[in-house]
C-alpha positions as CSV (number, residue, x, y, z in Angstrom):
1,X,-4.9,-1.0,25.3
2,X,-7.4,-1.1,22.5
3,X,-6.3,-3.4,19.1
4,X,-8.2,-3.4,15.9
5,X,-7.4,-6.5,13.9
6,X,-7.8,-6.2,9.7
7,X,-7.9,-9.3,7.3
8,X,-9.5,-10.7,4.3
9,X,-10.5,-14.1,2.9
10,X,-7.4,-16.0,4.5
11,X,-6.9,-19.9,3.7
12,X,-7.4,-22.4,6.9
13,X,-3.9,-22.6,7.6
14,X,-3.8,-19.5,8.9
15,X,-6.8,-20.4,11.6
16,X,-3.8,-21.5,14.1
17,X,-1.8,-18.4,13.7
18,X,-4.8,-16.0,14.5
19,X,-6.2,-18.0,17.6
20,X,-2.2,-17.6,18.9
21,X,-2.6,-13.8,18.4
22,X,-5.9,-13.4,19.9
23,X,-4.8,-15.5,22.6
24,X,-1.6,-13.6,23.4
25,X,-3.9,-10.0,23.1
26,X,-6.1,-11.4,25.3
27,X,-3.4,-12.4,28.0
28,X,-2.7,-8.7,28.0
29,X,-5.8,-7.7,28.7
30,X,-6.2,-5.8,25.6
31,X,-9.8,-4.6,24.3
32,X,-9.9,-6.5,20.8
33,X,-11.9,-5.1,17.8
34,X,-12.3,-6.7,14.3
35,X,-13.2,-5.0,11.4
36,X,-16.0,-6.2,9.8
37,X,-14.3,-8.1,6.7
38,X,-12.0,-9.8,9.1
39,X,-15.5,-11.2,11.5
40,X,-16.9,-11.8,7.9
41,X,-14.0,-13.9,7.5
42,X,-14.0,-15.8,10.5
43,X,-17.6,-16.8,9.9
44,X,-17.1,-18.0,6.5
45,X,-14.5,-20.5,8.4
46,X,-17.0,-21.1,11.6
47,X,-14.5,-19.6,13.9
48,X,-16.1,-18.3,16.6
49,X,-14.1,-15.9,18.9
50,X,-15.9,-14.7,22.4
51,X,-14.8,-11.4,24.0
52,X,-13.8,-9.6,21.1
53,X,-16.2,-6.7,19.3
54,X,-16.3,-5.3,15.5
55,X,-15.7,-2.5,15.2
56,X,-18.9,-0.9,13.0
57,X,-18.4,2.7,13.4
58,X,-14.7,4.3,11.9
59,X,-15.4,7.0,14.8
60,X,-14.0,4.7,17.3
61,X,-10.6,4.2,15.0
62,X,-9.2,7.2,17.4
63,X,-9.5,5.2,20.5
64,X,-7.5,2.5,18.8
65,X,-4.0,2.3,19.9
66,X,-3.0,-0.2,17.2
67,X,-4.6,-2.2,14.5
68,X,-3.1,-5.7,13.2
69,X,-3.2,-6.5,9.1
70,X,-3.4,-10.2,8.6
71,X,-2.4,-11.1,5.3
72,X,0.0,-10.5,2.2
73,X,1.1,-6.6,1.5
74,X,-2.7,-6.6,-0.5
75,X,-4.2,-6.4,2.6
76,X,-2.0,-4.2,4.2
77,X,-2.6,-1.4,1.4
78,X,-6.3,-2.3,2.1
79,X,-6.0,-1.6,5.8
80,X,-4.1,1.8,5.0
81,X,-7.3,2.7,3.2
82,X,-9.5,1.8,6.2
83,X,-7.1,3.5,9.2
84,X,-6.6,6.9,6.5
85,X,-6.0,10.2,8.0
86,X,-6.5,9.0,11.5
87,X,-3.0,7.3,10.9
88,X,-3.7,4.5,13.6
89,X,-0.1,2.4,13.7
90,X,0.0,-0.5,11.7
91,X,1.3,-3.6,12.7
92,X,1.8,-6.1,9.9
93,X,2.0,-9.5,10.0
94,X,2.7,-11.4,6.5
95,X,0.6,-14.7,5.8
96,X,0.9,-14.2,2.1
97,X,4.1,-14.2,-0.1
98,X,6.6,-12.0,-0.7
99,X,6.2,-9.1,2.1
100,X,7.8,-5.8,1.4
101,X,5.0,-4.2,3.6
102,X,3.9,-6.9,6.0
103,X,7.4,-8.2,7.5
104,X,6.1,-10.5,10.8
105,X,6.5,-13.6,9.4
106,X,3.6,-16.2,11.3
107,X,6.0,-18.3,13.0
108,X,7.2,-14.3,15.0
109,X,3.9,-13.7,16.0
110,X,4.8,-14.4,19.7
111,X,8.0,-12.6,19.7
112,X,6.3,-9.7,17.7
113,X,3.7,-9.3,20.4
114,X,6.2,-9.5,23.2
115,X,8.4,-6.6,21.7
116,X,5.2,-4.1,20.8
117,X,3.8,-4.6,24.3
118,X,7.5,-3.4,25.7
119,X,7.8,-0.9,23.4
120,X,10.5,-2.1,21.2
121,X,9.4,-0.6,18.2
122,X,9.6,2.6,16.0
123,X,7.1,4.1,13.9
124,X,8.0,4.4,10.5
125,X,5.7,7.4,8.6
126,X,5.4,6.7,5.2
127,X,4.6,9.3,2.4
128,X,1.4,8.5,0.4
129,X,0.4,9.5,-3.0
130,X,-3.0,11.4,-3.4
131,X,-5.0,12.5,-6.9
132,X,-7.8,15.0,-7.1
133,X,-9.5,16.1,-10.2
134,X,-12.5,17.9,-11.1
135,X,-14.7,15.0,-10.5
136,X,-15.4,12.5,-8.0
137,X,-12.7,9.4,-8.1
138,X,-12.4,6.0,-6.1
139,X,-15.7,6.8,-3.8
140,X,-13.8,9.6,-1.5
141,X,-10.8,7.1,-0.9
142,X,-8.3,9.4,-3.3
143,X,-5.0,8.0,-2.1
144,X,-2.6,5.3,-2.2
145,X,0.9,3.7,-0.6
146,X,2.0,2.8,-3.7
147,X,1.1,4.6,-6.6
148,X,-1.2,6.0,-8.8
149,X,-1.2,5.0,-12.6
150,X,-2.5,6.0,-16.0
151,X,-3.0,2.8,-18.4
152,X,-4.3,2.0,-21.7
153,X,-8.2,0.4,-21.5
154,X,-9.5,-2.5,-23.8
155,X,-7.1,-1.6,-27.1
156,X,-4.0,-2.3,-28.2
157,X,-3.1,0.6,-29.3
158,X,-0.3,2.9,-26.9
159,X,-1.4,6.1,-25.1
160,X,0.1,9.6,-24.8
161,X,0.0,11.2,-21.5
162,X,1.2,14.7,-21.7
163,X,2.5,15.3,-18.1
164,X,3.5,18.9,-16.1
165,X,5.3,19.1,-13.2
166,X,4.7,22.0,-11.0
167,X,2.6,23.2,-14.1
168,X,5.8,22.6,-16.6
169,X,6.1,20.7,-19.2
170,X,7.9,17.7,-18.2
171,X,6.8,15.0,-21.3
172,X,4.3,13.1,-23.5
173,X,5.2,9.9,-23.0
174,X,3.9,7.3,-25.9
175,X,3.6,4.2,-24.1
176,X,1.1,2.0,-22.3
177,X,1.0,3.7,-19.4
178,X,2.7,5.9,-16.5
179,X,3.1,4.9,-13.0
180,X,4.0,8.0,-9.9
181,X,5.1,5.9,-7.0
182,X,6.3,6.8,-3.8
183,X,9.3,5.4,-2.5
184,X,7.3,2.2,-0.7
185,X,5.8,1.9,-3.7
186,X,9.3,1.6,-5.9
187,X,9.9,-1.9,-4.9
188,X,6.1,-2.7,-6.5
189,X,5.1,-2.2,-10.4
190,X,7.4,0.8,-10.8
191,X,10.4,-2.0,-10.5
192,X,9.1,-4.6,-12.5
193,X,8.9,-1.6,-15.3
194,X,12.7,-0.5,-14.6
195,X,11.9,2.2,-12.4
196,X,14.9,2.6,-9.5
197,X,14.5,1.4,-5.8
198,X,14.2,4.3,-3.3
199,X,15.1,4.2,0.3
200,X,11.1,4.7,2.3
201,X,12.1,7.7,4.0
202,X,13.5,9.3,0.5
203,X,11.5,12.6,-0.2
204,X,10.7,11.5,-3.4
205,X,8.0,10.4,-6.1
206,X,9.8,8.6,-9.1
207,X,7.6,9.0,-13.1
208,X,8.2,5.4,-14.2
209,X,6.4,4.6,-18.0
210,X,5.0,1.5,-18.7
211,X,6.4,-0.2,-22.2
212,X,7.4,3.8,-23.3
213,X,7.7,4.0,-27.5
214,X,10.4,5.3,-27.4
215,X,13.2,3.7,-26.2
216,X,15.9,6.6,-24.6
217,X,13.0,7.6,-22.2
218,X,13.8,6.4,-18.7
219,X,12.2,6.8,-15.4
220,X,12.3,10.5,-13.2
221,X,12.8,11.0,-10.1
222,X,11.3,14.4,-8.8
223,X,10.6,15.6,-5.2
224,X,7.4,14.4,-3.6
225,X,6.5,18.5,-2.6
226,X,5.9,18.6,-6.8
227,X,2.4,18.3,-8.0
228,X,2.5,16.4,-10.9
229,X,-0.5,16.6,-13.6
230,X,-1.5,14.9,-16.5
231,X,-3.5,15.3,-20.2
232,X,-4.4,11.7,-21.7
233,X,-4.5,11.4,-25.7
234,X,-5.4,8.2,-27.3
235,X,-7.7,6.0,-30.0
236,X,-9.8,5.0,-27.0
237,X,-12.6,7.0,-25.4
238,X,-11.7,5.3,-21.9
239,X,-8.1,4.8,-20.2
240,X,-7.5,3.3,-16.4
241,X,-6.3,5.1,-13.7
242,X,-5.6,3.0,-10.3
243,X,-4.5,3.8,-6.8
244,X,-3.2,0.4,-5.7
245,X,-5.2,-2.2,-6.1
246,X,-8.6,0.2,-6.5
247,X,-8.7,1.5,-10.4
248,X,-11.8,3.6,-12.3
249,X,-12.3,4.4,-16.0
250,X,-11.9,7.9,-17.1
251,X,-12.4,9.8,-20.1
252,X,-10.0,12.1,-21.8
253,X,-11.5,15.6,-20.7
254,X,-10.9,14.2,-16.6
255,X,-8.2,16.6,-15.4
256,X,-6.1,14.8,-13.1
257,X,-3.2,16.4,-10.3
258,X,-0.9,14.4,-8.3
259,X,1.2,15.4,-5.2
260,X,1.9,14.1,-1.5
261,X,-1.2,13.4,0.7
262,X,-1.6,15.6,4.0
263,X,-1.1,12.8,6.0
264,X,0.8,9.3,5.3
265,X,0.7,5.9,6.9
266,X,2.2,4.9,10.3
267,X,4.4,1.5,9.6
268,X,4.9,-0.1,13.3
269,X,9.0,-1.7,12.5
270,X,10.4,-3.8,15.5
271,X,14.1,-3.0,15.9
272,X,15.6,-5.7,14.6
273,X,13.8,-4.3,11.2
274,X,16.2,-3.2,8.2
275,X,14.8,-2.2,5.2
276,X,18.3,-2.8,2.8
277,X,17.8,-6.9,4.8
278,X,14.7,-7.0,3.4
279,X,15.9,-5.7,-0.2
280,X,18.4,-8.2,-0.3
281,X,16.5,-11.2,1.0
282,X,12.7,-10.5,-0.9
283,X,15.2,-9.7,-4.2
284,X,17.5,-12.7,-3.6
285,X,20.6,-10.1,-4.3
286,X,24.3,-12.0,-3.8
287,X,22.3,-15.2,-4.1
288,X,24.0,-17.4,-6.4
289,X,22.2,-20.7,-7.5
290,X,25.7,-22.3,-8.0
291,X,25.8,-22.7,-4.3
């Protein structure tokens, strides 16, 4: 079996945690890889691991069976970026806070690793939101988990985005900004701007504006086989777009289309996985201070 591990710029405690993984991998005889970041990050802690190889060429990403993301759900969107339409399984483990995405806690690692080697696992596809436009946007990497979002730049005045779906007029939304997520990404900045939680297997992209003007407009929820696109109006020559964490400037004359990617990210879930669990303990819901 051949395992790719993924991280970035972790704190010390965490050394103990990824010597037990590699350990455990190599008890299994598996072929370990590291991406370059994660060696990068080992060296800037002296660890020194024998036996394992980075992984320099993305070629080789076919021949890998799984690959591990070490971190919060930041790096986990960062390693969906790296695996991309080769759609290698990604097993996350969560060093970081909250994890929505990256649900191995490190104190599971061992149990984790004992139920992916016997196969007690599912793979859990999720959809992935992609822009094109008639220039070149994020160096090539034109896709997200999350979402994608149009955002006021370096004034404080609001923007209009004029938006279509399926080439109808939908809207112009006066507001700050406008945020497509995807049903994994509806428990991210969608949600902390009102927009509704979606179940991840929902075939769905929900419209979700940021601080709208006016006050009766409320978030959309529209079928992720739409292609949404958008016009941008404002006082400012240069408005923010973002896919994730990755975000560009853009004039107003950049025509920009939004709809489902070809291909969409393979989530390894352990069966003892529930995604309304994790709703309820990440959001605290029936959790009553009082007691």
């Amino acid at each position: 079996m051949n395992i790719i591990i993924h991280g970035i710029d972790f704190q010390k405690e965490i050394i103990p945690h990824i010597e037990q993984l590699i350990a455990i991998l190599k008890s299994r005889k598996v072929r370990i890889f590291f991406t370059e970041n994660f060696s990068n990050s080992l060296k800037k802690l002296a660890i020194k691991v024998e036996d394992c190889e980075i992984l320099y060429s993305k070629s080789l990403l076919r021949e890998m069976d799984f690959i591990i993301s070490i971190g919060g759900d930041g790096t986990l969107l960062d390693t969906v970026c790296f695996v991309g339409d080769i759609e290698v399984p990604i097993v996350g483990i969560n060093t970081g806070r909250l994890g929505f995405l990256a649900t191995i806690a490190r104190n599971e690692i061992e149990c984790a690793m004992k139920k992916l080697f016997d196969g007690a696992y599912t793979i859990d596809s999720r959809s992935l939101v992609s822009v094109s436009s008639d220039i070149p946007l994020f160096n090539g990497l034109n896709f997200g988990l999350n979402e994608f979002t149009i955002h006021k730049r370096d004034t404080s005045s609001m923007i209009t985005v004029h938006t279509y779906i399926d080439g109808k007029y939908l809207n112009s939304y006066w507001a700050d900004g406008l945020i497509v997520a995807t049903p994994t990404g509806s428990t991210g900045y969608s949600l902390s701007c009102g927009g509704p939680l979606i179940s991840p297997n929902a075939r769905n992209f929900v419209i979700t504006p940021v601080s709208p003007h006016n006050l009766n407009v409320r978030p959309i929820i529209v079928s992720d086989e739409s292609e949404m696109s958008f016009r941008i109006e404002g006082r400012s020559e240069k408005f923010l777009i973002s896919l994730d964490s990755r975000s560009t400037p853009i004039d107003a004359t950049v025509k920009l289309h939004v709809k489902k990617a070809e291909f969409s990210a393979k989530l390894v879930k352990f069966e003892d996985y529930n995604f309304f669990d994790t709703l309820r303990q990440k959001l605290n819901w029936g959790f009553d201070m009082r007691n």
